[in-house]
C-alpha positions as a Markdown table, in Angstrom:
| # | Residue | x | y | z |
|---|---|---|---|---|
| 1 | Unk | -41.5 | 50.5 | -51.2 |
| 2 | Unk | -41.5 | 47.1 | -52.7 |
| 3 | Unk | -44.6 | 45.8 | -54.3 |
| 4 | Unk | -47.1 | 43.4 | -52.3 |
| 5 | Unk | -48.9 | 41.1 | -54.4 |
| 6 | Unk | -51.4 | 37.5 | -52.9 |
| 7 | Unk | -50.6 | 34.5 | -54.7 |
| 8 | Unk | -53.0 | 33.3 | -56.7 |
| 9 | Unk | -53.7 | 30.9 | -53.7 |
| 10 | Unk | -54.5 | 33.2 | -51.5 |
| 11 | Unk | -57.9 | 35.3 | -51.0 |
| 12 | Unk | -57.0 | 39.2 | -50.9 |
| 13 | Unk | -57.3 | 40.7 | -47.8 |
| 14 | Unk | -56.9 | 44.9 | -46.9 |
| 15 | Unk | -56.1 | 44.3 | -43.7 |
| 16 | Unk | -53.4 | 41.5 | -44.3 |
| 17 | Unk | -52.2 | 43.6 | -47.0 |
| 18 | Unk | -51.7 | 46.6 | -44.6 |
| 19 | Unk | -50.2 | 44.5 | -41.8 |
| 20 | Unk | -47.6 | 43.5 | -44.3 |
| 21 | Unk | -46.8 | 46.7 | -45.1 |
| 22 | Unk | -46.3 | 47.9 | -41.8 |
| 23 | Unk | -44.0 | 44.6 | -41.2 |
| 24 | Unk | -41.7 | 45.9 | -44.1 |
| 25 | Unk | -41.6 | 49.7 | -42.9 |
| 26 | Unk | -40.3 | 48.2 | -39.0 |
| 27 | Unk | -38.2 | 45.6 | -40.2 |
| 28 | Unk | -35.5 | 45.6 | -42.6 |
| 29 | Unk | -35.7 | 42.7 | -45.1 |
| 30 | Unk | -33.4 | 41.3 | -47.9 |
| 31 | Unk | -36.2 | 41.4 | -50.0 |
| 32 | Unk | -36.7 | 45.5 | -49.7 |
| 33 | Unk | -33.0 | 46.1 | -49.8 |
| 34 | Unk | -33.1 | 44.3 | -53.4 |
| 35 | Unk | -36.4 | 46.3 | -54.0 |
| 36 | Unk | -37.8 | 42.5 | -55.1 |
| 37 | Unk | -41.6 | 41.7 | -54.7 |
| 38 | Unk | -43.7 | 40.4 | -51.7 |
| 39 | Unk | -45.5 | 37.4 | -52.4 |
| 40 | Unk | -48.6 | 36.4 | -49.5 |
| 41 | Unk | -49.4 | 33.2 | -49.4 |
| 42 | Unk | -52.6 | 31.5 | -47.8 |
| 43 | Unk | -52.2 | 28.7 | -46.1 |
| 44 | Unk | -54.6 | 26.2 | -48.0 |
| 45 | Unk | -55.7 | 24.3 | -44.5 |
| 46 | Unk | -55.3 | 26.8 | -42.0 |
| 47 | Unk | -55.9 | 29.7 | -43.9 |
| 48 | Unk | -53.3 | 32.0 | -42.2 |
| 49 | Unk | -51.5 | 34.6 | -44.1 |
| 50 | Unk | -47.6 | 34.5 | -44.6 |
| 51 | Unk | -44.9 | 35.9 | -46.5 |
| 52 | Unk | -41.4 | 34.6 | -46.9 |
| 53 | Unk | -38.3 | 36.7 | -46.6 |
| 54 | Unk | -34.7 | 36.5 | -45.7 |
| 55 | Unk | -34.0 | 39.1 | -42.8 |
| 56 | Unk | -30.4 | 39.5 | -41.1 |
| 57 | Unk | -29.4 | 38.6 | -37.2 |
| 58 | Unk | -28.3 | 42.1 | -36.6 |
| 59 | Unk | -31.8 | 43.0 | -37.2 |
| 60 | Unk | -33.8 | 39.7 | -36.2 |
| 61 | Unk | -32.1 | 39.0 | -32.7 |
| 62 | Unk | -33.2 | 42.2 | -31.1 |
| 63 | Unk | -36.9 | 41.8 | -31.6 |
| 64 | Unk | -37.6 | 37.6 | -31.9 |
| 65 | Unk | -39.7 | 36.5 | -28.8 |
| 66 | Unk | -39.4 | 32.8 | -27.6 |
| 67 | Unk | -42.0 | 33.1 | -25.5 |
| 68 | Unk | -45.1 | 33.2 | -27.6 |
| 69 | Unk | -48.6 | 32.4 | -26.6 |
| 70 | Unk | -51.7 | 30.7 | -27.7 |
| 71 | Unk | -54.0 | 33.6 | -26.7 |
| 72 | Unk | -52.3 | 37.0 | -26.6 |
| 73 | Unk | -55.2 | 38.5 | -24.9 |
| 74 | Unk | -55.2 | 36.3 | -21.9 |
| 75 | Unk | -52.7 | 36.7 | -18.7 |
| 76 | Unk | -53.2 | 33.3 | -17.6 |
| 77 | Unk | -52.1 | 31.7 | -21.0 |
| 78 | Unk | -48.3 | 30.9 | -20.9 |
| 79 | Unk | -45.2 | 30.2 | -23.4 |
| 80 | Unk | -46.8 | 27.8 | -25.8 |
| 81 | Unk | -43.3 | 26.7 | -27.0 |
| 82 | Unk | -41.0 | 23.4 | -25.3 |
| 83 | Unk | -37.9 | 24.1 | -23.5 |
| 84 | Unk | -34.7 | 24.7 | -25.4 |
| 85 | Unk | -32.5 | 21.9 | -24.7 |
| 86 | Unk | -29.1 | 24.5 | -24.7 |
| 87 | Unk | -27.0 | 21.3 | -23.8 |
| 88 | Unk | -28.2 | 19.0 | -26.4 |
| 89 | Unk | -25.7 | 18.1 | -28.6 |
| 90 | Unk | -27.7 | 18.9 | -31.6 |
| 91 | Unk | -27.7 | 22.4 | -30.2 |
| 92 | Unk | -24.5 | 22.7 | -30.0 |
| 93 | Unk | -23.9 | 21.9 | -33.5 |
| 94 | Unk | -26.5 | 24.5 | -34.5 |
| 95 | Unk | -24.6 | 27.3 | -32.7 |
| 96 | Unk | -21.4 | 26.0 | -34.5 |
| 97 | Unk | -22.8 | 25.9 | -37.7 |
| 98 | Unk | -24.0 | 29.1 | -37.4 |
| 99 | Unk | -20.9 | 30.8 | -36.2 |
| 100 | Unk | -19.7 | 29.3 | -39.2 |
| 101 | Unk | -21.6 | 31.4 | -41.0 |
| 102 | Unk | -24.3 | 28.8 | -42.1 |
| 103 | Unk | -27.8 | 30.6 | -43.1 |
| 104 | Unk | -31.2 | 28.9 | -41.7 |
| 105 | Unk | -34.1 | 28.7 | -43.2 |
| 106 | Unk | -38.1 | 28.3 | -42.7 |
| 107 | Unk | -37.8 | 29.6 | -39.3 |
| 108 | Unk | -41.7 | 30.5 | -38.5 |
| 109 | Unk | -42.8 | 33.6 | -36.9 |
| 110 | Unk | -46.0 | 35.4 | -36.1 |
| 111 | Unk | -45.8 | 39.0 | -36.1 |
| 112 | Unk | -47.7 | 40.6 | -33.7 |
| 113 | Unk | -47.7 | 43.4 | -30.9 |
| 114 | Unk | -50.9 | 42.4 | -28.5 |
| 115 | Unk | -47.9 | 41.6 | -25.9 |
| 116 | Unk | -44.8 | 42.3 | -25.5 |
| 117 | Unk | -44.4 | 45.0 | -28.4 |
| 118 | Unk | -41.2 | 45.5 | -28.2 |
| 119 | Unk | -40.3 | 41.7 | -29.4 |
| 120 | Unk | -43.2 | 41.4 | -31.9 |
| 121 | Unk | -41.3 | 38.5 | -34.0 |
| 122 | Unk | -42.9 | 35.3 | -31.8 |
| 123 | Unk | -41.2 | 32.3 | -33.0 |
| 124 | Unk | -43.2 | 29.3 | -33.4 |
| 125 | Unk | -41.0 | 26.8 | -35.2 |
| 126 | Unk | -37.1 | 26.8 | -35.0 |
| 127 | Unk | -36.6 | 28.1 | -31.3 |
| 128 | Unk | -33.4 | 26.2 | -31.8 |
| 129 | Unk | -31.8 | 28.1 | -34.2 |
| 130 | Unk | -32.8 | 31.1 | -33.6 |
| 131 | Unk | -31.2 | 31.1 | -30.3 |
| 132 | Unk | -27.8 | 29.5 | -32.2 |
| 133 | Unk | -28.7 | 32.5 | -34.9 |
| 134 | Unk | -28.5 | 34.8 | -31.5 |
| 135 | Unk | -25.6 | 33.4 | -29.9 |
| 136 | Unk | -23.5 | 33.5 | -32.8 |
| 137 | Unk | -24.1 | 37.1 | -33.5 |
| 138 | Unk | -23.6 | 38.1 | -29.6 |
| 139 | Unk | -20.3 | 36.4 | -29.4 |
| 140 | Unk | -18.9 | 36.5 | -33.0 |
| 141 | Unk | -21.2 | 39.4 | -34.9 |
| 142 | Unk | -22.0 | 37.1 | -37.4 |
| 143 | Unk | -25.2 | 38.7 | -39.2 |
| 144 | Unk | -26.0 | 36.7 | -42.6 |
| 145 | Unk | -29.3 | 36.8 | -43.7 |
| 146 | Unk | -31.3 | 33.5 | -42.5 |
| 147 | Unk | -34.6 | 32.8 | -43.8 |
| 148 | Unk | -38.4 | 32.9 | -41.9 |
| 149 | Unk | -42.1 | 32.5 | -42.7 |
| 150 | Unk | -44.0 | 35.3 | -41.2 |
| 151 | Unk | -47.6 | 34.9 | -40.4 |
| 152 | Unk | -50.4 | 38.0 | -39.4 |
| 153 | Unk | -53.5 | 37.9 | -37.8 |
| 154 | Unk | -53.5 | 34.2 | -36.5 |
| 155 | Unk | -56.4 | 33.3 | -34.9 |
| 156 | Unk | -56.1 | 30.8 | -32.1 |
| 157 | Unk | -56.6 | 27.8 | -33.7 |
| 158 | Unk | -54.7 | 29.1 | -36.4 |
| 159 | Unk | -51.6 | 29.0 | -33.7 |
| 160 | Unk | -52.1 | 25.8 | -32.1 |
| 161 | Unk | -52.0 | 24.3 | -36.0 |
| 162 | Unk | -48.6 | 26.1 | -36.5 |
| 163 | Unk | -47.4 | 25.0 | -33.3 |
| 164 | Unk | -47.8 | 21.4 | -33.9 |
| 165 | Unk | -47.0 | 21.4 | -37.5 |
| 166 | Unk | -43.3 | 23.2 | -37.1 |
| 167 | Unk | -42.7 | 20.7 | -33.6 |
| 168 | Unk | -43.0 | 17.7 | -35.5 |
| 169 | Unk | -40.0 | 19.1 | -37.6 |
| 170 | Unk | -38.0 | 17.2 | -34.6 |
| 171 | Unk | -38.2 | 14.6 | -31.7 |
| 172 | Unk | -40.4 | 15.9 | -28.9 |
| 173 | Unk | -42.7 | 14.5 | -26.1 |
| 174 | Unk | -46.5 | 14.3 | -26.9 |
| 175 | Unk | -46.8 | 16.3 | -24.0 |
| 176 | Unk | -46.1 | 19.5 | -25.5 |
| 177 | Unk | -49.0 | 19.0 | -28.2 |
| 178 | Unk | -51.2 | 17.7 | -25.0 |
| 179 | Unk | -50.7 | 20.9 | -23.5 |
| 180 | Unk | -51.4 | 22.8 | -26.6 |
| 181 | Unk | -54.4 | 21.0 | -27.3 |
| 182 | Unk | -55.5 | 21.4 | -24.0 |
| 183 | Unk | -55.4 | 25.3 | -24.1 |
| 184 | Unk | -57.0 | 25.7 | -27.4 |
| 185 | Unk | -59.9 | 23.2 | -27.0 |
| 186 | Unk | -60.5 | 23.1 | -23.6 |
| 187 | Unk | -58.9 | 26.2 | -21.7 |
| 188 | Unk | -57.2 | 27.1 | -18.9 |
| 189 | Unk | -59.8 | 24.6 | -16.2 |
| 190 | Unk | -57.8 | 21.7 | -16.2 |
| 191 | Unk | -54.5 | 23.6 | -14.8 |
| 192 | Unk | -56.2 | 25.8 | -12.3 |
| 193 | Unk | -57.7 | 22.9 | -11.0 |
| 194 | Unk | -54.1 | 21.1 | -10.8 |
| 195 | Unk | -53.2 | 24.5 | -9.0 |
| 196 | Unk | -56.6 | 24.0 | -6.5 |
| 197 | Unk | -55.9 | 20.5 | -5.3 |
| 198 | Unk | -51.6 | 20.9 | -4.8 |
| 199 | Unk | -51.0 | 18.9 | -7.6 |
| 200 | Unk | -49.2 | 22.0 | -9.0 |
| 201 | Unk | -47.8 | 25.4 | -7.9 |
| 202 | Unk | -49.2 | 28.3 | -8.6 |
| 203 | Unk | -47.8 | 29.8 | -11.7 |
| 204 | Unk | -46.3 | 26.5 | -13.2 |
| 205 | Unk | -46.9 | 25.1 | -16.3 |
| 206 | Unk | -47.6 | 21.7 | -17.3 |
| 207 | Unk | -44.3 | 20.2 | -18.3 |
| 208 | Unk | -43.7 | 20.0 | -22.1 |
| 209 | Unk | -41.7 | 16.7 | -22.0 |
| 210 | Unk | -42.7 | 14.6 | -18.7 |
| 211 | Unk | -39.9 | 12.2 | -19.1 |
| 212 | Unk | -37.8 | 14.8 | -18.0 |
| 213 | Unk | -39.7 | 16.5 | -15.1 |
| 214 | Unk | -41.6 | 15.4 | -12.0 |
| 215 | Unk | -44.5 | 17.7 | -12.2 |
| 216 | Unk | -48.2 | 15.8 | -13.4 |
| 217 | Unk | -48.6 | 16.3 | -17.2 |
| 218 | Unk | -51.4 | 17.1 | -19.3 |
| 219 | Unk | -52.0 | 13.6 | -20.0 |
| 220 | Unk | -52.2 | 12.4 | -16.2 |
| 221 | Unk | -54.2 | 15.0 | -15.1 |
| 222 | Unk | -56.7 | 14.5 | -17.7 |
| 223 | Unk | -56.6 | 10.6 | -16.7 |
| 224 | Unk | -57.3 | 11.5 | -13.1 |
| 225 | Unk | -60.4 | 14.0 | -13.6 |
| 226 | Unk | -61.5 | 11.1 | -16.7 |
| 227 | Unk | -61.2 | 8.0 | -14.4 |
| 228 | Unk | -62.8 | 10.1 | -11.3 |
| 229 | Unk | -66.2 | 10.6 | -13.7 |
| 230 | Unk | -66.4 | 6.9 | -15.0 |
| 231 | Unk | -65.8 | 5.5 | -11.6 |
| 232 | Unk | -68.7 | 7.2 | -10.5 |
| 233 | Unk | -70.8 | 6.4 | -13.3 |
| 234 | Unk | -69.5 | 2.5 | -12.9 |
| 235 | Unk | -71.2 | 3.1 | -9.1 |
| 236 | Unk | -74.2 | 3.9 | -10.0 |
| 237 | Unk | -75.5 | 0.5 | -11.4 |
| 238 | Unk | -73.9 | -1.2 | -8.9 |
| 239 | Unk | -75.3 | -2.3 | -5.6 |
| 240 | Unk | -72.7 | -1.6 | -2.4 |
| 241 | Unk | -72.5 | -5.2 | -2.0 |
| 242 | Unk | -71.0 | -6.1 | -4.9 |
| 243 | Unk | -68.2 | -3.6 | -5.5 |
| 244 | Unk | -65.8 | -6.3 | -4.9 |
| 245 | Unk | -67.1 | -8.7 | -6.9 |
| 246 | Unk | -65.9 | -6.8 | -10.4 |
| 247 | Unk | -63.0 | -6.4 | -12.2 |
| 248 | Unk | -62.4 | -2.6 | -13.0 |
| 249 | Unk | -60.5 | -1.2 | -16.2 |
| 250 | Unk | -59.5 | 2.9 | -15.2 |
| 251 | Unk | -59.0 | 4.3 | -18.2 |
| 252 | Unk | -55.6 | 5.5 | -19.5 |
| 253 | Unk | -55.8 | 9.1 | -22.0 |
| 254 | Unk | -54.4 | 8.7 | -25.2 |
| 255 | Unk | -51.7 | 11.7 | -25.6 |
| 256 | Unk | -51.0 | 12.9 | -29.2 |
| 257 | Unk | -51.9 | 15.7 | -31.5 |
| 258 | Unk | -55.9 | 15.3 | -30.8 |
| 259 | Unk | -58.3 | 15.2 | -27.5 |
| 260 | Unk | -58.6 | 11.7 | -25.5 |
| 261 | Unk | -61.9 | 10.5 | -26.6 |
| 262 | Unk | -62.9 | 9.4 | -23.6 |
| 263 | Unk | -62.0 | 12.8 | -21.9 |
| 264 | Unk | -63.8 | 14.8 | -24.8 |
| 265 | Unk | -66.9 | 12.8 | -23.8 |
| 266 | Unk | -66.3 | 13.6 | -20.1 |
| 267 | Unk | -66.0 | 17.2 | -21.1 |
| 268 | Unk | -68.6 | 17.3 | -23.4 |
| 269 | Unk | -71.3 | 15.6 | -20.5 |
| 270 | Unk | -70.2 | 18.0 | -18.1 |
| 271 | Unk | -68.5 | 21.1 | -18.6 |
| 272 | Unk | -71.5 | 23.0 | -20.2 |
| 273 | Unk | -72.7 | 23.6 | -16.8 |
| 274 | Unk | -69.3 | 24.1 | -15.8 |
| 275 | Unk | -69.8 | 21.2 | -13.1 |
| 276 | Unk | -66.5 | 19.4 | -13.0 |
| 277 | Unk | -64.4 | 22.3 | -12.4 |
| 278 | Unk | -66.8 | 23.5 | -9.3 |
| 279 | Unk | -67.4 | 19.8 | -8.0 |
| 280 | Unk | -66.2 | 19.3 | -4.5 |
| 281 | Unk | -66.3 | 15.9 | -4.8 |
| 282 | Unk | -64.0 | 16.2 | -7.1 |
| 283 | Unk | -61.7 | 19.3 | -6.0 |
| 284 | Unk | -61.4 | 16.7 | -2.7 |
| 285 | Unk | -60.0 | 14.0 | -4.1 |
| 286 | Unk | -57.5 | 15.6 | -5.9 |
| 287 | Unk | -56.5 | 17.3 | -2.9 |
| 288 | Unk | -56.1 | 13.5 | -0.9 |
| 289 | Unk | -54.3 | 12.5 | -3.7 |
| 290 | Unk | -51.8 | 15.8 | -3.9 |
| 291 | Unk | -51.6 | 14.3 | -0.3 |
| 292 | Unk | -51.0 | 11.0 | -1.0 |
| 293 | Unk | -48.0 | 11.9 | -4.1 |
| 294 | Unk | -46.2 | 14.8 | -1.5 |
| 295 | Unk | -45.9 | 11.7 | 1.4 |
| 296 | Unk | -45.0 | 9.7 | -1.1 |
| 297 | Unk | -42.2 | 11.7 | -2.4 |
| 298 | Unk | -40.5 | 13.1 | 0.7 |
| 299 | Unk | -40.6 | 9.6 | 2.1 |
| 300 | Unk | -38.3 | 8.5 | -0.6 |
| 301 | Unk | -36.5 | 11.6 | -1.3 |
| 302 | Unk | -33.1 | 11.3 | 0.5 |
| 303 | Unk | -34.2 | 8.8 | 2.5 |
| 304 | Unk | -32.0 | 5.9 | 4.1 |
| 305 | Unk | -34.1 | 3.1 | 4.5 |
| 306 | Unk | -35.7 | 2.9 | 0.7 |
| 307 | Unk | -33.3 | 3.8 | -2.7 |
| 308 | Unk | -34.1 | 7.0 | -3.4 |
| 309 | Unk | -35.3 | 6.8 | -7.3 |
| 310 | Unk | -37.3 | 8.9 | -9.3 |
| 311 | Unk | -39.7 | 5.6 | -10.0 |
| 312 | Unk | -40.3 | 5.3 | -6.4 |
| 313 | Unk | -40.2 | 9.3 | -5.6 |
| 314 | Unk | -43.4 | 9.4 | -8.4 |
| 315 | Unk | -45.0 | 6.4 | -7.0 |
| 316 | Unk | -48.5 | 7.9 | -7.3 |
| 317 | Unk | -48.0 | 9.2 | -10.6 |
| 318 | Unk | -47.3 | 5.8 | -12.4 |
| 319 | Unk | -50.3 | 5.6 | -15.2 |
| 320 | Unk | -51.9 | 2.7 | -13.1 |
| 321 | Unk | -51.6 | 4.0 | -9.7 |
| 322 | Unk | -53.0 | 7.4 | -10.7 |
| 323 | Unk | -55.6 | 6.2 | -13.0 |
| 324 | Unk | -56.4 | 3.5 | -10.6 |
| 325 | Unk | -56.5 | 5.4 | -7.3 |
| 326 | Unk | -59.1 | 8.5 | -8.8 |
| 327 | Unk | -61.3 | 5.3 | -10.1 |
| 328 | Unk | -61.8 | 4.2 | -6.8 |
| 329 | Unk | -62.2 | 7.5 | -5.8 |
| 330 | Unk | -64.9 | 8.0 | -8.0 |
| 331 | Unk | -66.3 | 4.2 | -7.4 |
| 332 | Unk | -66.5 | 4.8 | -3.7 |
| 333 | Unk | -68.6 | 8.6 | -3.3 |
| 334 | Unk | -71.5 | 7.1 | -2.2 |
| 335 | Unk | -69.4 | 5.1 | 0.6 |
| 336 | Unk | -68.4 | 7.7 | 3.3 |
| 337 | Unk | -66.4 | 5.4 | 5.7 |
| 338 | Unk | -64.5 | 3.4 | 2.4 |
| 339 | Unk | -63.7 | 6.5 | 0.8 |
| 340 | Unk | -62.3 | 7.8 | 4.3 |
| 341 | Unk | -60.1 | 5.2 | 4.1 |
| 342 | Unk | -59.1 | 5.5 | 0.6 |
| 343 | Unk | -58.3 | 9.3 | 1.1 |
| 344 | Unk | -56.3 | 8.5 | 4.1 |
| 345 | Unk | -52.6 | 8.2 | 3.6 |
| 346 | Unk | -51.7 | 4.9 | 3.9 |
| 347 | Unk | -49.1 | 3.8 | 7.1 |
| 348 | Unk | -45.1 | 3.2 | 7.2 |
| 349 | Unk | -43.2 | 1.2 | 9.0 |
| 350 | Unk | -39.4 | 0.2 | 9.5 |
| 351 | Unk | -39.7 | -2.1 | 6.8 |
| 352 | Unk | -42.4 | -0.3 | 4.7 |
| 353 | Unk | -40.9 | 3.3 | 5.0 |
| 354 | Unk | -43.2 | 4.7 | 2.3 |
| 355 | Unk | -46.9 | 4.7 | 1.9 |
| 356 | Unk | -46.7 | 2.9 | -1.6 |
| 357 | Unk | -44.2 | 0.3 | -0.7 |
| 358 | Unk | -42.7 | 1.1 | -4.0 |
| 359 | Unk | -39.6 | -1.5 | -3.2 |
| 360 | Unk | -41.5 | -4.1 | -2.7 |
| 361 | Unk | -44.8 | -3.3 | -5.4 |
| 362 | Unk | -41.6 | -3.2 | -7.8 |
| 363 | Unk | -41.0 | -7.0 | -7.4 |
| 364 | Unk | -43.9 | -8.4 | -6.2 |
| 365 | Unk | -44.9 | -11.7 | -8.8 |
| 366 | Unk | -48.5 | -13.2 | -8.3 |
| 367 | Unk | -48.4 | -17.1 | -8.1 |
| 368 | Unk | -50.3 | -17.0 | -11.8 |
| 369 | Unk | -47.7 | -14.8 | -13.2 |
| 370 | Unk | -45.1 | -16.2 | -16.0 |
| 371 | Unk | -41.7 | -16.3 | -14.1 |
| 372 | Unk | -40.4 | -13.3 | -15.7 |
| 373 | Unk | -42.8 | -11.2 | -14.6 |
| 374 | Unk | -42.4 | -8.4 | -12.1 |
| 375 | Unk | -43.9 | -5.3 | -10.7 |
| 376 | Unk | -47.1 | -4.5 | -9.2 |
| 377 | Unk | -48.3 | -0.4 | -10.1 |
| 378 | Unk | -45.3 | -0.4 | -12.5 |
| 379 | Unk | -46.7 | -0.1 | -16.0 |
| 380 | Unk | -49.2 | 1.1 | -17.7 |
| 381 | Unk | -51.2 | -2.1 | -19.4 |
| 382 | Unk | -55.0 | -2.7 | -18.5 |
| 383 | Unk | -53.8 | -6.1 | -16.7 |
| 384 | Unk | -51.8 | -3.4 | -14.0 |
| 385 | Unk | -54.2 | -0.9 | -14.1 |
| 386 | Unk | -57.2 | -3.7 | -13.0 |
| 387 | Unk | -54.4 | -5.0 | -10.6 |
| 388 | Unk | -54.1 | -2.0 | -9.1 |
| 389 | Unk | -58.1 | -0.7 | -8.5 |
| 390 | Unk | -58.5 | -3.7 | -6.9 |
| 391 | Unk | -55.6 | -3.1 | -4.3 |
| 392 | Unk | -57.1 | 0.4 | -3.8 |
| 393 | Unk | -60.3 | -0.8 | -3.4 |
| 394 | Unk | -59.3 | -4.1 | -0.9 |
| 395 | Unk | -57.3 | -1.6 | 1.5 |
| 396 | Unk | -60.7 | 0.9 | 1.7 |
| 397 | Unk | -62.0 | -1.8 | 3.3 |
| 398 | Unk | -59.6 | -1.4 | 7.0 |
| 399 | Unk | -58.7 | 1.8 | 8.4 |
| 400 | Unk | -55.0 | 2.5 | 8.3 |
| 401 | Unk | -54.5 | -0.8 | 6.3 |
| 402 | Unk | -51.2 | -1.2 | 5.6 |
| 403 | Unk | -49.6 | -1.8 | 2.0 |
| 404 | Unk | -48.3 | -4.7 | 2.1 |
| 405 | Unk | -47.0 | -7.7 | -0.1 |
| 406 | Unk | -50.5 | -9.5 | 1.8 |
| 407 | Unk | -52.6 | -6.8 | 0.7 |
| 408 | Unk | -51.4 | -7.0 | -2.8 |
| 409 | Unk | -51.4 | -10.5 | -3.3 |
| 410 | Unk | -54.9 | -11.0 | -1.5 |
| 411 | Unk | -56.0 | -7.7 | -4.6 |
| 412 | Unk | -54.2 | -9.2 | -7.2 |
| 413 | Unk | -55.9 | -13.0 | -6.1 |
| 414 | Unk | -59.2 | -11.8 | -6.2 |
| 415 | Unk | -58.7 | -10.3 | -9.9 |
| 416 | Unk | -57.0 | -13.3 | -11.0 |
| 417 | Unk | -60.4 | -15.4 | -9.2 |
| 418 | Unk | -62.8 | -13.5 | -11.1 |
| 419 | Unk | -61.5 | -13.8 | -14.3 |
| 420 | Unk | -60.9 | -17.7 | -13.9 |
| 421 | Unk | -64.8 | -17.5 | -12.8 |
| 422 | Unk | -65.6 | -15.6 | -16.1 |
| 423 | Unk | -64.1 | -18.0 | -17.9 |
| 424 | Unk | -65.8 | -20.8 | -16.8 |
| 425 | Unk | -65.0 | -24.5 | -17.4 |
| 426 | Unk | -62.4 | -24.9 | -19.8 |
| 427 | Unk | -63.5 | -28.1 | -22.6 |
């Protein structure tokens, strides 16, 4: 048995010691064929346990586990992990390289048994090359001895830090540490609800890299249930009579390593009495605008009479249109025949086949605009999310108002008005 001694680092621990021990007994190591000394290390932020050994593929592949989780102990909490992207071309390489006979290194893994015993090595950083490590042994039975960092005992937090500390090692989406965030600082809420309202199926995920999917992220979801809650509190000091008489700014979430501060404050002011996820209001508006994405989509999706892109497919899901449209939502609760109207889907026609008019929102120009300008509900910038409350607000106004280039530039005139108006005389 080889010797297990803490770094002078690290705080000795019984039970880390044992776990170690037990690691060494199940799986075979270079370090105990060489009878050379174990060394645990502390993390000095974190404060998880790890040791450092070189362990071969013959013996790694059978038992590594790609689908690891943030809480072991709770069904509902998925793979933690991004995709593997097999057909990348830095991928490829990997699996090359490794047939080769190249030896990796730093690969992280927890050790643990809560789930899925049989595969107790979950990997948290290098899920691409252990896959190359396992494909090169499966179709060549090369077995060199490739080197990992093995944590025990990680507590949940402990996880999330390891997660987004061994993904920053290479190029992925913010939404992956959204979604990690999410899980460890929030819970599971925010994706049941998604599941409640349509705005996800029932067992998905939110998607790790958004770019590449058409599911809502992390990031919009948090935007709609965020802009909901201040478009409601905007209504409050606001008389009826002059809700279109302001410029409105919905509010966009930040995405990134930490929480949104604007939906931590949401969270914080409501979710101790659990109100947000158990608000009707709420649950209702989501489900009108799952409504209004699905029509949306399968009016554009192979149709003939609009180009059938993914830009105009997600529609609703543009930053503005969704952070706009639950805004209004939120602006108009106290207004039963505006928010009706807002809810409803809006109209088509031969020339406006889908409810959005993507086409033409796509190059509408406002008079005031610089001549390069273009798009209505096509970026993301304050000026297009303002742009686009007001539209959602001036067609609450009619029932089964139409989306038209009159509606928006009648939306986008009265923005423009109220700003020159705030301005005042120039001197």
């Amino acid at each position: 048995m080889n010797s297990i001694l803490f770094d002078d680092r690290a705080i000795k621990d019984d039970t880390i010691h044992k776990e170690v021990e037990v690691f060494l007994k199940e799986v075979n190591t270079l370090e105990t064929d060489k009878k050379s000394p174990i060394i645990i290390y502390q993390d000095g932020k974190g404060k998880g346990y790890y040791i450092k050994c070189g362990i071969q593929a013959k013996d790694a592949c059978p038992i590594v586990d790609m689908n690891a989780k943030l809480d072991p102990t709770d069904k509902d909490s998925f793979r933690a992990n991004r995709e593997l992207l097999l057909e990348h071309n830095t991928y490829k390489r990997m699996v090359l390289d490794a047939k080769a006979g190249r030896e990796f290194n730093d690969i992280i893994i927890e050790y643990n048994k809560e789930y899925s015993p049989d595969k107790p090595m979950k990997i948290w950083g290098g899920q691409h090359r252990v896959k190359s490590i396992q494909e090169a042994y499966q179709e060549t039975g090369v077995s060199r001895h490739h080197g990992f960092k093995i944590f025990f005992n990680l507590s949940k937090q402990q996880r999330t830090e390891i997660a987004l500390i061994s993904n920053t090692n290479i190029a992925v989406s913010n939404d992956l540490f959204d979604r990690l965030q999410e899980e460890t600082f929030v819970g599971l809420e925010l994706r049941a609800w998604c599941y409640k309202v349509g705005l996800l199926k029932e067992g998905d995920d939110f998607p790790d890299q958004g770019s590449r999917s058409e599911k809502i992220t992390v990031k919009l979801a948090r935007t709609f249930v965020t802009n909901f809650y201040k478009g409601k509190e905007k209504a409050d000091g606001l008389k009826s009579k002059d809700l279109d008489k302001n410029i409105y700014e919905p509010h966009l979430c930040e995405s990134g390593v930490s929480l949104d501060s604007e939906y931590e404050k949401i969270m914080n002011k409501y979710s101790n009495q659990n109100q947000i996820w158990k608000d009707t209001s709420l649950l209702k508006a989501g489900e009108a605008f799952a409504g209004l994405h699905e029509a949306q989509y399968n009016a554009v999706k192979g149709g003939k009479a609009i180009v059938d892109r993914k830009g105009f497919r997600n529609k609703a899901m543009t930053e503005s249109v969704i952070s706009a449209w639950a805004y209004v939502a939120g602006l108009l609760q106290k207004d039963d025949k505006r928010l009706y109207n807002h809810y409803s889907i809006p109209k088509t026609s031969k020339t406006i086949p889908d409810p959005l008019n993507a086409r033409d929102m796509s190059t509408f120009r406002h008079d005031s605009d610089d001549s390069t300008y273009r798009g209505l509900g096509t970026r993301s910038a304050i000026k297009d999310r303002q742009r686009m409350a007001q539209l959602f607000l001036a067609r609450s106004l009619e029932k089964d108002r139409v989306i038209d280039k009159s509606l928006m530039n009648k939306a986008v005139s009265q923005v423009v008005g109220i700003k020159s108006l705030q301005k005042g005389y120039a001197m």
